[in-house]
N, C-alpha and C positions, 0 to 999 in steps of 0.2 A: 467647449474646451479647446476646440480647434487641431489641424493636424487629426491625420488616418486612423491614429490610435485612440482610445477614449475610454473611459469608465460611466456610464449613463445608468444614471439611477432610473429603479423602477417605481411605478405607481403608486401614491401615496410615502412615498420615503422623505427624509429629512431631510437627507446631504449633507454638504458640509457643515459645521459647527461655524458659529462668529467665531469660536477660539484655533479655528483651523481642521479639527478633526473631525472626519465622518463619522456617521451613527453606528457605524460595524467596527469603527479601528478601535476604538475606548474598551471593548469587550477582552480587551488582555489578549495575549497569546497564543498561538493555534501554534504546537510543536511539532512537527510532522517527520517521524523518521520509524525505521523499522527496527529498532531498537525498544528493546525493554527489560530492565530486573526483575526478575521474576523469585525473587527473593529466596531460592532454592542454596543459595550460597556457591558452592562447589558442587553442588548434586546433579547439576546440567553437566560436566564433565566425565562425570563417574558412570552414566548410560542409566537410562531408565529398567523398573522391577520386570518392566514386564515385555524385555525384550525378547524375550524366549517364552511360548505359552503353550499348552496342549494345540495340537492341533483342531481348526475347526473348520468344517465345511455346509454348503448352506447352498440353494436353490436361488438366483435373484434373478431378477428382470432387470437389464443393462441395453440401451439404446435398442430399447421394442423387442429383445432376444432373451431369452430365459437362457441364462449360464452358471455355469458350476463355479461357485467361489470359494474361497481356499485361504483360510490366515493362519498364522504361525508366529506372531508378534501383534502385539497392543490390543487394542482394545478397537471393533470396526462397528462402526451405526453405519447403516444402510441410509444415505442419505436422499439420493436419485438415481434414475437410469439415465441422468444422462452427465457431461461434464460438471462436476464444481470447480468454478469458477473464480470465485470471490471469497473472502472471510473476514469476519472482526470478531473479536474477542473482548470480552468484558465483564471480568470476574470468574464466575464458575459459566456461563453463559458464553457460544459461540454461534452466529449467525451464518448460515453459507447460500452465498447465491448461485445457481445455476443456470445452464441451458434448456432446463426444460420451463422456464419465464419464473420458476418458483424459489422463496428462499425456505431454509429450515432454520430452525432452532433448536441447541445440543445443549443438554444439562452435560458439562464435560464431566463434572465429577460422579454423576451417576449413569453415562454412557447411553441415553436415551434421548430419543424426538422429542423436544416439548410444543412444537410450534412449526403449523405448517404457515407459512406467509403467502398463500397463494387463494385466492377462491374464484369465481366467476365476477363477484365486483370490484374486490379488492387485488390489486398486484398488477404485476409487469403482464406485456405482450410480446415481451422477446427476451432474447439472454437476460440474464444479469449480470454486467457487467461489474457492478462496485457496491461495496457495503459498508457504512459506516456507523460507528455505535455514541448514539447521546450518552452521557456521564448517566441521566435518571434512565435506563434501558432503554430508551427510541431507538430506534434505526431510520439510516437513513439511505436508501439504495438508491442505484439509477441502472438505465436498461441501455437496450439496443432501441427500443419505442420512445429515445428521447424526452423520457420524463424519468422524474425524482419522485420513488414513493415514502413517506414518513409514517413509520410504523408505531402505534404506540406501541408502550411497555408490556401489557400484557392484553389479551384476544387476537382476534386477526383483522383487524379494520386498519383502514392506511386514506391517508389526505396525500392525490396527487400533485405535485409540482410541475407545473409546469411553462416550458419558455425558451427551451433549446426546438432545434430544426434537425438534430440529428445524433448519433449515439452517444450517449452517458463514457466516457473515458475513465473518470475518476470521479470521486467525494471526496471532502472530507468537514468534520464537522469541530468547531473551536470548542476550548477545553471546558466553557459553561453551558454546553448546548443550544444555546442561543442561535448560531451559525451555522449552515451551509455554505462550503462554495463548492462550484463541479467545474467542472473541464468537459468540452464537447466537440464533437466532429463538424459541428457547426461554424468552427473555427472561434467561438465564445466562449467565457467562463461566465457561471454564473453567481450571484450571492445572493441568499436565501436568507428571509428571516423565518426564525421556526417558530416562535413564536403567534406571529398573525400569519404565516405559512403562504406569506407572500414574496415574488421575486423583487429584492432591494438593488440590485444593479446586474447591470451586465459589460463584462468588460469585452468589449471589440477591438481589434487593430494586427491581430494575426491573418496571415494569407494561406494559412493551413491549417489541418487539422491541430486541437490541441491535446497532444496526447497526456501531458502530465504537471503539477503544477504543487509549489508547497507555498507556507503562510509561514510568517512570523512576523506578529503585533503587527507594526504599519507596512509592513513588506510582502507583496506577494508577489513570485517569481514562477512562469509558466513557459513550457517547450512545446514546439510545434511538430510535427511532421518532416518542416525545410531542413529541422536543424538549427532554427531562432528562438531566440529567448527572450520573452517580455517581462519588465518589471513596472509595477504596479503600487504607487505611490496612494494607498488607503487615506492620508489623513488632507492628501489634495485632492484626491478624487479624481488620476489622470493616470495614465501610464506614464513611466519617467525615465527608461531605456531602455534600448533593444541590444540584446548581447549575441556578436555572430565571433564562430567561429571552429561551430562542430559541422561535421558533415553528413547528411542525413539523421534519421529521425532523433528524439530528444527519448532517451528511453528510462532515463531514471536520472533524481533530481532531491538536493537536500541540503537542509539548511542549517547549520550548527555556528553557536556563538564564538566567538575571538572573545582575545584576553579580556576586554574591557564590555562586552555582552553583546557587543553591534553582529548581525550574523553574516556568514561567510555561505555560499550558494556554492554546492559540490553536484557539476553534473555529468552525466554520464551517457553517450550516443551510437548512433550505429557505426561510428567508425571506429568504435573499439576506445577511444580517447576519453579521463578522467580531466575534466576542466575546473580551477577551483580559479571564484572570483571576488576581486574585492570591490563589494557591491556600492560602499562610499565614491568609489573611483571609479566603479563602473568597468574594472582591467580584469583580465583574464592574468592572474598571477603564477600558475602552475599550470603545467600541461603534461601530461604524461600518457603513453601509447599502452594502458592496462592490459589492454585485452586485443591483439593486432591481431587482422582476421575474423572478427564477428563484433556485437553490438556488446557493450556494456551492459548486464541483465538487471542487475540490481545496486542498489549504496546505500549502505546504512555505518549506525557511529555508535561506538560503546558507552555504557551509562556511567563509566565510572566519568567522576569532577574531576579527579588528578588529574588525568592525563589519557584522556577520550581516544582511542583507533577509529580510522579510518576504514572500513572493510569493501571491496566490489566483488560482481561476481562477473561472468561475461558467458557469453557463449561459444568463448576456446575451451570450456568446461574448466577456468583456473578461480582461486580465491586470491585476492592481492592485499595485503595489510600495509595500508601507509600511517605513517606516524606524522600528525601536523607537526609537534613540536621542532620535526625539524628538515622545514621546508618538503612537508608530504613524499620523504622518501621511504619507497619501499621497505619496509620490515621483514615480512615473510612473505612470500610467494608457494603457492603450493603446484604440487605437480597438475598434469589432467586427474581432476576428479572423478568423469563418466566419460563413458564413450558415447552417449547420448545428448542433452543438453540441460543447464543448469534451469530451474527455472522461477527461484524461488530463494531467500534468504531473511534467514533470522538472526539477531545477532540478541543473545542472551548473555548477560552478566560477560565473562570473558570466554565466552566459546561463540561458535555460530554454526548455523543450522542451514544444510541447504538443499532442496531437493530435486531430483533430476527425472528424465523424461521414461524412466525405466521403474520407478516407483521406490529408489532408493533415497533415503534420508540419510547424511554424511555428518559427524559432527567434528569440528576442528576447532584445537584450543588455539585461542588469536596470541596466546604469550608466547607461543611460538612456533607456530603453524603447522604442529601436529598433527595429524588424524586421528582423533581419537577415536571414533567406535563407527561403521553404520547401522542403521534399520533397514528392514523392510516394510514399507508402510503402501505397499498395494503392486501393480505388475505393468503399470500405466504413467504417463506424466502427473507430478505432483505440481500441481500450481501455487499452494496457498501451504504456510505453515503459519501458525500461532501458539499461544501460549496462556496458560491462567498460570499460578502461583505452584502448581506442583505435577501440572501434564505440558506433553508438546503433545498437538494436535496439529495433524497432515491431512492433505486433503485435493484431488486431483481428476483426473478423468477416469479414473475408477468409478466415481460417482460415490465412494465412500469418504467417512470421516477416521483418520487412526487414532486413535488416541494411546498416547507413553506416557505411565505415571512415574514420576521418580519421587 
């Protein structure tokens, strides 16, 4: 293909099409944002039944210590003794990976283990970094051991992937299951067919790590370590620009359609700075100083078609609501959230969820950047928050799962 950067297909793959397109772009859309409906209506607003509950205490094993545990809110599955890490969600079904190389699987509506993902053949040899869930219940995780495990739907057997030189950053898997791609400390991304559960290309041309990366149909767009940003032309089979202009690392990264459906690449770095670019042009169109002071934590985009918010979070512990309609200005701003650090966001119908390093869950309506209620959903950093259709589920260095029914 010529030139540093490159997309190199792997073994046995197709490539290009005679009509221009590679054998992974035709697969439709891979939507990547942390946003979801959770079809609750107004009831994510109003705080979940069971935010207040008899008290309960309990005996557990937490990083190799037997310690006195203590709830007062939701609903807690003992998940590990050591950090969780990671989550996906899918349906009544949530998957959580941890530090101790293991993942679980949570029946949310019935508040129980269904599924250890870990045994002496099968599973990781280090963290788990990232979890991602197939539409038909696969998973698809990646470690700190540099490999991708595919889990089926039900037992505990797993086909490893492998093809990176260094830790799993990210997954994630297109909306037929068909696809993988990951992001690696290798300074590669990879793309995975799941199918014959072979690697279909690798994309090289980054000088650092890759910490984060989204998809949309022929566009994939990934952040580095430096601060650079690659984009990646699927239906030529090439990387097709490099977007500089943040400074240090790429911390969060996403991708939402303009009027006419071409998407718009919203990303977010350690210098605090929300970048929106227009990916036709290749121009960094908007720039704004979010979060001055610390990294941009998280970006996600609301589900409604009218007229979609923009939400970040940062680690000046503030929420920021920008409205694209007109030219990404600010809407609401909230005060400090924690005196700790944010570390986590979910943005549900019009509120969002966001959870911090003290084990509180905040909810704020985005119409107008109220605080509406928080939880206590452990005494520790909350990493990972998701959702099925009628719980929020939080989940952190507690090594517990919380589960909020509304």
């Amino acid at each position: 293909l010529g030139g540093a950067a490159r997309l190199a297909l792997g073994p046995g793959s197709r490539g290009a099409t005679p009509e221009g397109g590679s054998s992974f772009a035709k697969l439709g859309a891979m939507v990547v944002n942390h946003s979801a409906s959770g079809g609750t209506e107004g009831r994510w607003s109003e705080g979940p039944r069971n935010a207040i509950v008899p008290v309960k205490e309990w005996v557990g094993v937490k990083h190799g210590k037997e310690v006195q545990s203590r709830c007062t809110s939701g609903r807690v599955v003992d998940v590990s003794d050591r950090n969780v890490l990671c989550m996906s969600v899918l349906g009544e079904k949530a998957v959580l990976g941890s530090a101790d190389h293991g993942l679980k699987e949570v029946n949310i509506r019935a508040g129980q283990l269904t599924r250890n993902l870990f045994t002496k053949r099968f599973g990781h040899s280090e963290w788990v970094t990232s979890v991602a869930h197939c539409p038909d219940g696969r998973a698809v995780s990646g470690g700190a051991d540099s490999k991708l495990c595919l889990w089926n739907a039900s037992g505990v057997s797993c086909v490893d992937l492998t093809g990176h030189m260094g830790s799993i950053s990210r997954v994630r898997v297109d909306g037929q299951g068909k696809l993988a791609m990951s992001s690696s400390y290798d300074k590669t991304l990879g793309v995975w067919d799941l199918r014959s559960k072979r690697l279909l290309a690798s994309c090289t041309g980054h000088n650092a790590p890759v910490l984060e990366f989204v998809w949309w149909d022929n566009t994939v767009a990934s952040g580095d370590r430096s601060g650079l940003i690659k984009l990646w032309d699927t239906n030529h089979v090439q990387c097709s620009g490099t977007l500089k202009g943040h400074q240090g690392h790429i911390t969060s990264m996403l991708m939402v359609p303009d009027g006419d459906g071409a998407p718009t690449l919203i990303t977010g770095a350690q210098d605090g700075q929300l970048r929106v670019w227009d990916l036709r042009q290749k121009v960094n169109t908007f720039t704004a100083a979010c979060h001055p002071g610390g990294a941009v934590n998280d970006i996600a985009v609301t589900a409604r078609r009218d007229f979609p918010l923009i939400v970040s979070t940062g680690a000046d512990g503030r929420l920021v609501i920008l409205e694209p309609r007109v030219g990404y200005r600010p809407l609401h701003e909230t005060g400090k959230l924690t005196e700790d650090f944010l570390y986590c966001l979910l943005v549900l119908d019009d509120v969002a969820f966001v959870g911090d390093g003290r084990g509180q869950v905040t909810c704020i309506n985005l119409q107008d950047g109220q605080l509406r209620y928080a939880l206590s959903a452990g005494e520790n950093a909350i990493r990972c928050l998701g959702a099925s259709a009628s719980s929020l589920i939080c989940a952190g260095d507690d090594g517990n799962a919380v589960i909020f029914d509304f």
